[in-house]
Structures are given as C-alpha cells and as structure tokens.
C-alpha positions in Angstrom: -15.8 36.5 -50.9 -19.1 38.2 -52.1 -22.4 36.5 -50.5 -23.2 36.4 -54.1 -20.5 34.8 -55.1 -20.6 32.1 -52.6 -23.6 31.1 -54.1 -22.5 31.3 -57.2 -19.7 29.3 -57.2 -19.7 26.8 -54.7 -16.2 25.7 -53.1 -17.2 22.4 -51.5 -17.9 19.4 -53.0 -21.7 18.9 -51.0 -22.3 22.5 -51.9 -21.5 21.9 -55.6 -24.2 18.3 -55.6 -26.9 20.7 -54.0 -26.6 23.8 -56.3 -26.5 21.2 -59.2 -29.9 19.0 -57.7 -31.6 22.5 -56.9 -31.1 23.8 -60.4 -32.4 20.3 -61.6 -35.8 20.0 -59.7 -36.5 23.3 -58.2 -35.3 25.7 -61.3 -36.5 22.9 -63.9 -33.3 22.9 -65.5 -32.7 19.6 -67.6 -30.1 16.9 -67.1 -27.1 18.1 -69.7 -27.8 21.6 -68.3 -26.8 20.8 -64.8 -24.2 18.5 -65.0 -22.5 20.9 -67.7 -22.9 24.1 -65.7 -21.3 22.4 -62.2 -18.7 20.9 -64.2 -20.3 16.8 -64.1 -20.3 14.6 -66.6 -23.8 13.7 -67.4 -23.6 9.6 -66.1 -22.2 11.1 -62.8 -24.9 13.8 -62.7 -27.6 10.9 -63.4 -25.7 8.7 -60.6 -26.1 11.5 -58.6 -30.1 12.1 -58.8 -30.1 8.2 -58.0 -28.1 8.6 -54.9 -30.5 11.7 -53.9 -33.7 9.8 -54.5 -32.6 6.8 -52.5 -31.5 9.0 -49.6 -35.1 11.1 -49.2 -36.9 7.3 -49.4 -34.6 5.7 -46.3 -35.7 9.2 -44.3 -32.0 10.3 -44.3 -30.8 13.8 -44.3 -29.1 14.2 -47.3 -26.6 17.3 -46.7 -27.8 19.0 -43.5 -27.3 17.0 -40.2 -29.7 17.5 -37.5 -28.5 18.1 -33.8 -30.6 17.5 -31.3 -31.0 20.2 -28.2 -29.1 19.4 -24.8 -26.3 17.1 -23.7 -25.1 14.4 -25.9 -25.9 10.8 -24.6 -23.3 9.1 -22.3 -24.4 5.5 -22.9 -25.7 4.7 -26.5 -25.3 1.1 -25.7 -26.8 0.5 -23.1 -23.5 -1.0 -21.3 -22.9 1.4 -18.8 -26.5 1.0 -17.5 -26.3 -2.7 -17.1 -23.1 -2.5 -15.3 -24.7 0.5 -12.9 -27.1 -1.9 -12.5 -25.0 -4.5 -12.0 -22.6 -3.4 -9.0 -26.0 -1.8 -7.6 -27.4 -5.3 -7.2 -24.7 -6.4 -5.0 -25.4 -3.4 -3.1 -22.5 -0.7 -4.1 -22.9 2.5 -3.1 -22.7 5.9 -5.9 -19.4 6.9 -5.5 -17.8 3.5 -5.4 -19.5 2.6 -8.6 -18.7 5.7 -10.4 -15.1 5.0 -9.2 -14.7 1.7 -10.9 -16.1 3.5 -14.1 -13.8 5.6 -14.3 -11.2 3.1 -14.1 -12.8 1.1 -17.0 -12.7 4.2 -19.1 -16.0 5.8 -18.7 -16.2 9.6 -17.4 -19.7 9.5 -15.8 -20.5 11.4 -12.9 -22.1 10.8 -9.8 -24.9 12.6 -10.8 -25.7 10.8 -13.7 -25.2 7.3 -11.5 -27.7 8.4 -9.3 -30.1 9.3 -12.1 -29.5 5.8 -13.3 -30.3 4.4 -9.7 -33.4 6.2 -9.0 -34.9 5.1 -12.4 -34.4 1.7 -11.6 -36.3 2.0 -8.7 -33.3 0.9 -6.0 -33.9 2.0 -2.6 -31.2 3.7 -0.4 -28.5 1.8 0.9 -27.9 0.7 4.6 -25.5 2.5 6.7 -22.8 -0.3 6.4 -19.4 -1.4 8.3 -15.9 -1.1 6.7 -15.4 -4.7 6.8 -18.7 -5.1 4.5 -17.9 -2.9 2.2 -14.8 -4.7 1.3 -16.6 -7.6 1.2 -19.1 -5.9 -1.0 -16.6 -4.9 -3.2 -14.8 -8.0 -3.6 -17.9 -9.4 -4.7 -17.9 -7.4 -8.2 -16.3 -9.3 -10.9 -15.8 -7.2 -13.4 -12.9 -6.9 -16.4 -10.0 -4.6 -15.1 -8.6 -2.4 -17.6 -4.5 -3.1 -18.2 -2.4 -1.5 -16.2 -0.4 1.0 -18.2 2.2 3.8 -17.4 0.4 7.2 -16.6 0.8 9.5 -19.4 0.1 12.1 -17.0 -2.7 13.9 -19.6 -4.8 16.7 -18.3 -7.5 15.0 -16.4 -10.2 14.4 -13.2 -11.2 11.5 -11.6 -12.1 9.8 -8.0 -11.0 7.3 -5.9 -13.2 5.4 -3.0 -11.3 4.5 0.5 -7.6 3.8 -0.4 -6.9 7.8 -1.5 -5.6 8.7 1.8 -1.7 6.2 0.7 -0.4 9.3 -1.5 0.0 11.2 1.3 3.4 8.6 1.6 4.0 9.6 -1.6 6.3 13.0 -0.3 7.9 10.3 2.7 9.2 8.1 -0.4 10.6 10.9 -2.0 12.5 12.8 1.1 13.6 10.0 2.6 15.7 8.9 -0.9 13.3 5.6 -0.9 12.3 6.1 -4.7 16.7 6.3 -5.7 17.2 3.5 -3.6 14.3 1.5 -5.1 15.5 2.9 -8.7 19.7 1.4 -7.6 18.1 -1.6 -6.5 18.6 -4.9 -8.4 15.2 -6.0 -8.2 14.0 -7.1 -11.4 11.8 -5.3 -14.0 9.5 -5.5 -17.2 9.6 -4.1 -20.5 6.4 -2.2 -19.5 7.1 -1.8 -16.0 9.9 -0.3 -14.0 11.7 -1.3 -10.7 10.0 1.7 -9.0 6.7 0.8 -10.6 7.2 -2.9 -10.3 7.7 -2.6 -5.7 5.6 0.4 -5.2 2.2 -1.4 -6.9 3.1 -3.8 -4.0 3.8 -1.1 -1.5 0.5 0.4 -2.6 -1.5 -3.0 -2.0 0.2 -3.3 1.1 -0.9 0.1 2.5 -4.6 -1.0 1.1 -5.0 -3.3 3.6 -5.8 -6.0 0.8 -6.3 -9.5 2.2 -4.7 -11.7 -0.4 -3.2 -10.7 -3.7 -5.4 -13.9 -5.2 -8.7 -13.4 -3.5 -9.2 -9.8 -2.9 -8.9 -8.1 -6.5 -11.2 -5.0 -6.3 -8.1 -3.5 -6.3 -7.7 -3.5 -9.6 -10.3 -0.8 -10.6 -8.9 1.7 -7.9 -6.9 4.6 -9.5 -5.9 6.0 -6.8 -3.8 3.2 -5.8 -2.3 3.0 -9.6 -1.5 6.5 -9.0 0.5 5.5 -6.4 2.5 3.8 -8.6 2.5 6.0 -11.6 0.1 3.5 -13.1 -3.4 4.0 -14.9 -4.2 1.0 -12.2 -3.0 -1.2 -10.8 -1.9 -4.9 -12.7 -4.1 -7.7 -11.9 -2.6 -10.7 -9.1 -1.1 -12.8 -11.5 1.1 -10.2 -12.6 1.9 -10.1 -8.7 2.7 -13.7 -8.4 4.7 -13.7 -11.4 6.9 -10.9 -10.5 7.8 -12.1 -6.8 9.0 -15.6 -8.3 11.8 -13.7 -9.7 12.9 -12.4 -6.8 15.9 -13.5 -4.8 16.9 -13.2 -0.9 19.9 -11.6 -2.3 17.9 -9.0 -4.1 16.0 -8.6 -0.5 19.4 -8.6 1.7 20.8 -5.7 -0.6 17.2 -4.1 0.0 17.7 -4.2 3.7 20.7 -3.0 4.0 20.1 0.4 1.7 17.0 0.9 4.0 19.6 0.5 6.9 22.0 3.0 6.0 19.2 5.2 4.7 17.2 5.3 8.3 20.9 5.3 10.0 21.7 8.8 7.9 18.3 10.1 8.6 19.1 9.8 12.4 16.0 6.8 13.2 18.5 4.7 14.5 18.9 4.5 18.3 21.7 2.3 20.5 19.3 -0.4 21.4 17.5 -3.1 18.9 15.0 -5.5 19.2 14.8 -9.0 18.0 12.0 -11.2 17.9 10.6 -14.7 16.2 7.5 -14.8 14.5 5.8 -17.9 12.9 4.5 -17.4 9.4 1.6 -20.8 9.2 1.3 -22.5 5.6 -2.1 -23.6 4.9 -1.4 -26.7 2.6 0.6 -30.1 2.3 4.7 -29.3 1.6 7.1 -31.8 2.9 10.0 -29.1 3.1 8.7 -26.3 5.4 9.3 -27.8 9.4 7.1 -27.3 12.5 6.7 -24.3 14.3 5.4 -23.3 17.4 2.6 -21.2 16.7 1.3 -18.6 19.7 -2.0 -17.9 17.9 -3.0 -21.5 17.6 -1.3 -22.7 20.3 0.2 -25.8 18.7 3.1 -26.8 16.4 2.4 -26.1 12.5 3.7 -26.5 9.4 5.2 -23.0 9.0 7.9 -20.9 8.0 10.0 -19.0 11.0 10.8 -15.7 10.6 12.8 -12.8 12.8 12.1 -9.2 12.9 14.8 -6.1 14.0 12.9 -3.5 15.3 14.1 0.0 16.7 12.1 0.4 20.1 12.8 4.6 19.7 11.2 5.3 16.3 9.5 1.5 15.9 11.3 1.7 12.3 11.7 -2.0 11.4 15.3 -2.7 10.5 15.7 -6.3 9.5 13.6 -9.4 8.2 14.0 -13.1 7.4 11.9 -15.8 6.3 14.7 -18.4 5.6 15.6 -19.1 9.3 15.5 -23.0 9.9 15.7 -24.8 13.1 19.5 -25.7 12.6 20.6 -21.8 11.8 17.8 -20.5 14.6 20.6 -20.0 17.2 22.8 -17.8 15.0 20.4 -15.3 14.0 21.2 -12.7 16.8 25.5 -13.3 15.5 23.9 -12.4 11.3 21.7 -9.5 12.9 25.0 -8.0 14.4 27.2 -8.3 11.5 24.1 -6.9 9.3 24.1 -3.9 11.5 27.8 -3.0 11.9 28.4 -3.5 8.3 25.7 -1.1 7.6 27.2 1.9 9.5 24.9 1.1 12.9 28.1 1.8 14.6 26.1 3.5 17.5 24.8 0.2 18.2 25.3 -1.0 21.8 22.1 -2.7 22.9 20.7 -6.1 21.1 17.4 -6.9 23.3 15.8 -10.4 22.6 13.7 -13.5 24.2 15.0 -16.7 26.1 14.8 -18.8 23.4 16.4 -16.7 20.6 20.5 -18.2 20.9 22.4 -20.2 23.5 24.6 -19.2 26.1 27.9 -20.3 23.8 26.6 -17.5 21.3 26.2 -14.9 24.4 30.0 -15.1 24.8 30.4 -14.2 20.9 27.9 -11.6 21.4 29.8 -10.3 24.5 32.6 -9.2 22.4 31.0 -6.6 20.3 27.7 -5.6 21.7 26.1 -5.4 25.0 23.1 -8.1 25.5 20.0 -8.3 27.2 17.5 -11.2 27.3 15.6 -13.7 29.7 17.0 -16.5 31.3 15.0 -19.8 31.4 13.7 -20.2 34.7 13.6 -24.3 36.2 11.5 -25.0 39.7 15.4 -25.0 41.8 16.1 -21.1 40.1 11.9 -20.3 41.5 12.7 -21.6 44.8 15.8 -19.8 45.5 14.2 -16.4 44.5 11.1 -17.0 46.6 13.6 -18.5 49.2 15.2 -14.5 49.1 14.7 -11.8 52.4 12.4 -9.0 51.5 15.4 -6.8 51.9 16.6 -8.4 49.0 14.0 -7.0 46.6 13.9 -3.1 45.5 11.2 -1.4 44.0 11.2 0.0 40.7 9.0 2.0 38.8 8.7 1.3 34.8 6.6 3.7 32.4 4.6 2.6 29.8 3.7 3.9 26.3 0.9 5.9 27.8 2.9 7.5 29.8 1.3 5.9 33.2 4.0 4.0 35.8 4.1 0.5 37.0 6.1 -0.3 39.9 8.1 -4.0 39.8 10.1 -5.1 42.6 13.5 -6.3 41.1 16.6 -8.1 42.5 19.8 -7.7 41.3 22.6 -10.1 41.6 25.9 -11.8 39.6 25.3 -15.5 38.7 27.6 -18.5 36.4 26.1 -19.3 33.5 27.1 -23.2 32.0 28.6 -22.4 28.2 29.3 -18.4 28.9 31.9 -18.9 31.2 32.3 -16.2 33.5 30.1 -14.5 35.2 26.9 -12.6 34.5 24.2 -10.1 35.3 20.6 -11.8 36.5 17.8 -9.2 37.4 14.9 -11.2 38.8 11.5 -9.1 38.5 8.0 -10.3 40.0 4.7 -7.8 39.9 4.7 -7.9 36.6 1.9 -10.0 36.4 3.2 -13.5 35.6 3.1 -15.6 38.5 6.7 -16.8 38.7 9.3 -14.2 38.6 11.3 -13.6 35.3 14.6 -13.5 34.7 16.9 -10.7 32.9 20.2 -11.5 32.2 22.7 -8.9 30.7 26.8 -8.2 30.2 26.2 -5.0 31.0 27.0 -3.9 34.8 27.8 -0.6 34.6 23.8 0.9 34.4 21.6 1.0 37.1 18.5 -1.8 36.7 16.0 0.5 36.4 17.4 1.1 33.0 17.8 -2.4 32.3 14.3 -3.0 33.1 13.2 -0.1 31.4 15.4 -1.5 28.1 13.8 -4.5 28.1 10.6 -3.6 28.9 10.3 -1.9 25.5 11.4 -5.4 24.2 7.4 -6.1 24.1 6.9 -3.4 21.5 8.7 -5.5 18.7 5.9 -8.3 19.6 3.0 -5.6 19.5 4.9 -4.7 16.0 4.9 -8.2 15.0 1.2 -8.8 15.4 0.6 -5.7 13.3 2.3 -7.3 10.8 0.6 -10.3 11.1 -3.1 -8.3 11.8 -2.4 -5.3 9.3 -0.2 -6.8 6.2 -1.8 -10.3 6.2 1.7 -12.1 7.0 -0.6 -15.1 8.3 -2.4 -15.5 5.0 0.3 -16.2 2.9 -0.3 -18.2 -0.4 2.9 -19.6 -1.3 5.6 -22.7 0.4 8.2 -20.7 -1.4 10.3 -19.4 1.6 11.8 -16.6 -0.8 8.5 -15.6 -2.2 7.4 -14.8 1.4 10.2 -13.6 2.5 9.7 -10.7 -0.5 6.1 -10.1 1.0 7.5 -9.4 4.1 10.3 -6.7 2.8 7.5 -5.1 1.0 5.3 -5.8 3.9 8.1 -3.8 5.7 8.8 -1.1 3.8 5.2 -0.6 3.8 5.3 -0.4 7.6 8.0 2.2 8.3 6.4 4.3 5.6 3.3 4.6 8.0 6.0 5.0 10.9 7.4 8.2 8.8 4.1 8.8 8.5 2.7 8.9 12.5 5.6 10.9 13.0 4.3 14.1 12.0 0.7 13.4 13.7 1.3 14.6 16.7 -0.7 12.4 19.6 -0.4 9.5 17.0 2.6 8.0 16.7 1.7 5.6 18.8 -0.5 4.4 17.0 -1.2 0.0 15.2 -1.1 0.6 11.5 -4.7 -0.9 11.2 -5.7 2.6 13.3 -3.4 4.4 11.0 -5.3 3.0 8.1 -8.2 3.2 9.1 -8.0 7.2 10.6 -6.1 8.6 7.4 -5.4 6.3 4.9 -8.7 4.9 3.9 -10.4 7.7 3.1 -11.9 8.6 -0.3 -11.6 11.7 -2.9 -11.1 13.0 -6.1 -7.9 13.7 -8.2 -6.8 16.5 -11.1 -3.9 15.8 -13.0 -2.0 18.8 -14.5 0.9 19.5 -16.2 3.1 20.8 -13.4 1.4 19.1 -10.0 -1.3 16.7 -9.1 -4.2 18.1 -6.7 -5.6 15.5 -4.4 -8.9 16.5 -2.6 -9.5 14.4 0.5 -13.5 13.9 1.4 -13.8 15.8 4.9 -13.6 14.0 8.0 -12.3 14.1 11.5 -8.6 13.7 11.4 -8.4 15.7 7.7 -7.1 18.8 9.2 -3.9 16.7 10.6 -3.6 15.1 7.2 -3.4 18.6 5.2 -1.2 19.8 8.4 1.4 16.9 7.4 1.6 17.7 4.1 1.8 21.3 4.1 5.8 20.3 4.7 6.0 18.9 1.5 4.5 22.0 -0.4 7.1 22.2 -3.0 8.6 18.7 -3.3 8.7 17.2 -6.5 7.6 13.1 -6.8 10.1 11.9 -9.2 7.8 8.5 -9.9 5.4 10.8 -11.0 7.3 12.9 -13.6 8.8 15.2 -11.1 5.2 16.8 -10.7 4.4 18.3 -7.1 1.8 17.0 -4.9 -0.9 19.3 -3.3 -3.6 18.2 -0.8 -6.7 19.8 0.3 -10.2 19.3 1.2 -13.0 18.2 -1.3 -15.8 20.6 -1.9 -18.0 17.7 -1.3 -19.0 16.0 1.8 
C-alpha cells in the first residue's frame, strides 16, 4: 500500500471515525459530506460527533492511548502493599515474604519488597533463631491458594527453608518408592493421586512441621508442593480427611513392599531390632489403655507402638500402633512371620528388651530364628553374680558409634529358664554403668560373647531411632484417639525417615547422623526454582554443607522424576548469598 493511499482510504474502523471527524472540524466539511464520503449514514455520523464531544469533555483520549515511560505498576490496588506490610509487622524477613507471594500468585521480586519495606520506614530485622522463625511464620494467617496439579509451565520462583527435601526426590525415584506408592491401595481423589495424595505427607514430614492443625505456614511454601507435583501444598483439613480413609491393611501392604524393596536393594542385614514406644493422647477417650511413659515417667493414656529397625543401615522395617496389652507378648512371633514372608530369609538375629514377650514365646521363637534379649533380674539372681570369683568374669571390649572402645567385664554361663524348657545362654555384664549387672540371654551358643555383646549393644540404636521419631516427626503430638489414623502417621513418619537414611548415606562423615541434624544441615535450606520443559533447576542458597549436597546429587545427573512428568532434576548453587 501507497502512504497515500493509507490515508486515503482508511482500513480500520477508528481510522475511518477520525478521517471522517478531521474532515468535519478541521477541513470544514458539512455533515452529509462526511458521513457520505466514509460510507455513514448521516444519524450515525451525528451519533458519532456526540460521542467525540463527550469524550474531549471527561479528559479521555479519544483514539490515541497514552503510555507512560518505565515499568508498568505491579500493585494497582494497593493489596500487595498492605500484605508486605502486613507479614512485615509480625516481623518476616524479605525473602520469606516474597516467597509466600509467590505462592498466592503474585511475581514480585525481592527487590521491589524491599523498596516497599524501606518506604514504610521498617527498621532491619534481628538476627533471629530457627525456632523463631517458625514461630514467626506460623503467626501469618493469610488465605492459601488451592492446591492444584503442577502444569509444569515455563516459570521461576523461590522457596524459604524447606527447599533442601527435593534432594529425596532422585532417592524416591531409584529406589522404586514412587511404583510402589503408585501399586499401592492407598486411596485417592479425583484431583489428587496416590503418589500425590502420601508424598504431600512425606513432604510435611521432612518439614519438620509440628502439627498438621496448628502449624499451617506450610501451605504457602512451593517448594514443598513441588515435592509433590503440586502448585502447594493442600491445607490440614484435606490432611485429616484423607488419613480417615485409610486402613491398617492399606499400611501392612505398605510395609511389606518397602520390605521387599530395601531387602532387593541389599539394606537388609541378619540381625533386627525391636523396640516399644508409647505414643501419649492428650484428651479424654475411654478406649485407648495406660501406658508406661519414659518421658513422663508415669502411666498415661496412650497408644503402644513397636518399631523394627535394621542396626546396619538404621532403615526402619516395621511399625504398629494397634498393639494392646493382651496381643503385647506376640509382637516379636507377627514381626518374624512379617519378615520371612517378605523374602528376609537372611534373617537370623531378632534383638529386643526384657519386657517385649515371655519365656513360652522364646521357645516358638527358638525354632526359626536365633534370639537375644535381657533377662529380668530379682535381688537372689544380683546376689549370686556378686557372690561369683573374679576369675569368673572376662573382659571385653565393645565399640561405639564413634568409633571409641568401652571395656565390660562379662560372664558367660548356661542357666533353666521356667516356661522355655531347656536350657539357655545367660551373659551377665557390669561396667556398663548401671549399678546392678544386666542380664543377656540368647539360644545362640555357637559365637563367642564378645559378638553377643556387641549384637546387643547396637540394640540401643533402635531407642536413639525411636526418640528421633518422637523429637523429629512429632510422634508425641499426635491429634487423633483413632489408633489407625496414627498408625498412618507413623508409616508416613517412616518412610519419611529411611528417605533421610538413603539420604545420609551418600554424605560421607554423616550417616550417623539424628534426622533433626539432618534437617537442619541440608534440608532446611532456602532457594529458588526454574521450571522448564525438559528438567527443573533447583538453586540451593550457599552454605556450609552445600558442596556435599551438589556432591550427592551429581549421581542422579540424568534420572528422570516420574511424579514430576518424567523431567530431570539438576542442583546447583544460587547466584545469591
């Protein structure tokens, strides 16, 4: 087209109204002329010279709109400010508070949070403890966006102190966790999945969160609904809701496809470790029985629950919150059969307490496993062991997780036990720190008792593991009576725990190491994320232990997270301090 022509004859409907208004005021052209030279009928061209006229008097542009130099404004309504504001006044730092924006849907950046800030007039924050910032966070009550399924789009965005829980992401996938979850029969939503639906409670777990009810900042994290494959994650009444549909037999089948999974991926040694652990209920329920309780040091209201622990990898095998006082004795008979059924044929050692079965069920166990536990020690047993020569005792040494020696003197002898009917193995040990000597007794004869000693020495790691539980994963502030709905938390609360185990296993010089310290030296760190079509970048905020994080996951360079759309994971380093 001719620049002429353009002119000429205009193509566009607002160019045709301003041609046909210029000719009419500026060129003096009448009415009928106007309208019958840009094809209007003359009412319409007279509606038209209205609509112009109006337009000039209300100051509106009629056909040219006016941009303004520089960046467009971020906050027209004012409603990012006031919550900026907001979150500042309960004394949130920058990053956290762009964080939840972004969950809520609003791409600021730190920069312009900080802009915000300083306007205000807000001073610079404290240097504040872990614990407060929780608390801090907890404070903010704020509406959570729903939690939907990622759609994976093209995008950026950060995450404050829970970013460091994808790095189980690769774990999940290797170890054939995500199949199994996907096989299980757990149930599911029409929105969410099975995998979905037990890794948003895998993720919580791993966060450290205190209650599902009472500690909900959660909810504005991405990073942990990325862990999920979720925009966030859902809010704690979808939580409570879900675990009410669960049944033990959904967890049982659970248990067992973790056992056979750890038993093929060779974390399965010949010795296990039992132990009881009481779970308090803080309210008024008729049903639940009286418990010894170590931490209180008095009989509770509570539900009683046994743990299976390998003492080689510290992989947790077993859990069950459905014990009562009547089926207590028969646990270590249902571990047993759980384990041989599951393909733990290489299973010769079950290790366990004084209290855990009677001597009746030591002959059952006698006939498929070896034992080893403590006998229960009366004033006349004392007296004959003190009564013993000093040529009856031997010294042996014991090593201890860091690697230092303890020397025991031990004394080995064959004893009749009233209910196991025949005779038995009794180890005495003193120097161990207890001032009356304690008591292993064993069906195995054949191995010296330094082993024996040794074996159930590393009996006390399953109590250490136990109090993690309890410490790490909250076990002791549960919110429900319903012993299945617990007993869910703690298969969640266990799968969250041998994930960390996986975990420590690559860190070399800590594998030994509580999952709080875990949490608190890898997992709870902070970062951005960029999501692409093929893989997901995750850049970790530098700290001390980063370059043993990014050493971890350099194995898992081309391993492809099925939950997340088969995209690859990469870690490295943020830019930014």
């Amino acid at each position: 087209m001719e620049p002429k022509q353009y002119f000429a004859k205009p193509s566009t409907v607002q160019q045709r109204q301003y041609e046909a208004l210029r000719a009419f005021f500026l060129k003096k052209h009448t009415a009928a002329q106007s309208a019958e030279q840009f094809s209007y009928s003359l009412n319409t061209f007279y509606s038209l010279v209205r609509d112009f006229k109006l337009k000039l008097k209300s100051d509106e542009e009629p056909f040219f709109a006016i941009t303004k130099a520089g960046r467009k404004p971020k906050d027209t309504t004012g409603e990012v400010k006031s919550i900026i504001i907001a979150m500042r006044k309960k004394y949130m730092s920058v990053p956290d508070i762009t964080s939840v924006l972004e969950a809520m849907g609003h791409h600021i950046s730190e920069k312009y949070v900080y802009n915000v800030i300083n306007e205000e007039g807000f001073d610079r924050l404290p240097r504040r403890s872990i614990e407060t910032k929780k608390h801090v966070c907890s404070t903010i009550k704020l509406e959570a966006p729903k939690a939907t399924p990622l759609k994976f789009k093209a995008e950026r965005f950060s995450s404050q102190n829970t970013l460091g829980t994808l790095c189980l992401l690769p774990y999940l996938q290797q170890y054939g966790l995500i199949n199994l979850i996907r096989s299980s029969t757990y149930p599911e939503t029409e929105l969410l999945d099975k995998v979905t639906s037990i890794l948003s409670f895998v993720a919580l777990k791993l966060s450290n969160a205190r209650r599902y009810t009472a500690d909900d900042a959660w909810c504005m994290d991405r990073g942990l609904g990325l862990f999920a494959g979720l925009t966030v994650l859902p809010k704690a009444a979808w939580f409570s809701s879900y675990s009410h549909r669960v049944t033990r037999e959904m967890n049982i089948n659970f248990l067992k496809g973790l056992h056979t999974l750890w038993q093929k991926h060779r974390l399965l040694s010949e010795t296990a470790n039992l132990d009881f652990t009481t779970l308090p209920y803080w309210g008024d329920d008729s049903h639940l029985e009286n418990n010894w309780s170590a931490t209180r040091h008095k009989g509770m209201a509570s539900l009683l629950a046994v743990i299976g622990q390998d003492p080689d990898s510290g992989i947790i095998t077993y859990g069950d919150t459905t014990v009562r006082h009547e089926t207590e004795k028969d646990v270590s008979l249902e571990f047993l059969e759980f384990s041989k059924k599951n393909g733990h044929d290489d299973l010769r050692y079950i290790v366990f307490d004084s209290r855990f079965t009677t001597y009746e069920n030591l002959a059952k166990l006698d006939i498929d496993v070896k034992f080893i536990t403590i006998r229960r020690r009366g004033k006349k047993i004392v007296d004959e062991l003190n009564s013993l020569p000093p040529n009856a005792w031997k010294k042996v040494q014991v090593m201890k997780g860091d690697g230092k020696g303890r020397t025991l003197r031990v004394n080995d002898s064959q004893i009749m036990l009233r209910g196991y009917g025949k005779s038995i193995r009794q180890i005495a040990i003193t120097g161990h720190g207890k001032i009356k000597p304690a008591l292993i007794i064993t069906n195995e004869f054949e191995r010296p008792l330094q082993d024996i000693v040794r074996i159930y020495a590393r009996r006390w790691l399953v109590e250490k593991t136990i109090s993690e539980q309890i410490e790490f994963f909250h076990l002791n502030k549960i919110s429900s009576s319903m012993v299945i709905k617990v007993d869910f938390d703690l298969t969640m609360s266990i799968l969250a725990h041998n994930l960390l185990k996986l975990f420590a296993m690559d860190l070399p010089g800590y594998s030994h190491l509580t999952s709080q310290s875990l949490f608190d030296r890898f997992l709870n760190t902070s970062g951005s994320v960029k999501i692409d079509d093929e893989q997901i970048n995750i850049y970790l905020k530098k700290k001390r232990n980063l370059p043993a994080i990014l050493t971890a996951m350099s194995n898992f360079k081309n391993t492809k997270i099925s939950s997340l759309g088969d995209r690859m994971l990469s870690f490295d380093g943020d830019t930014r301090s």
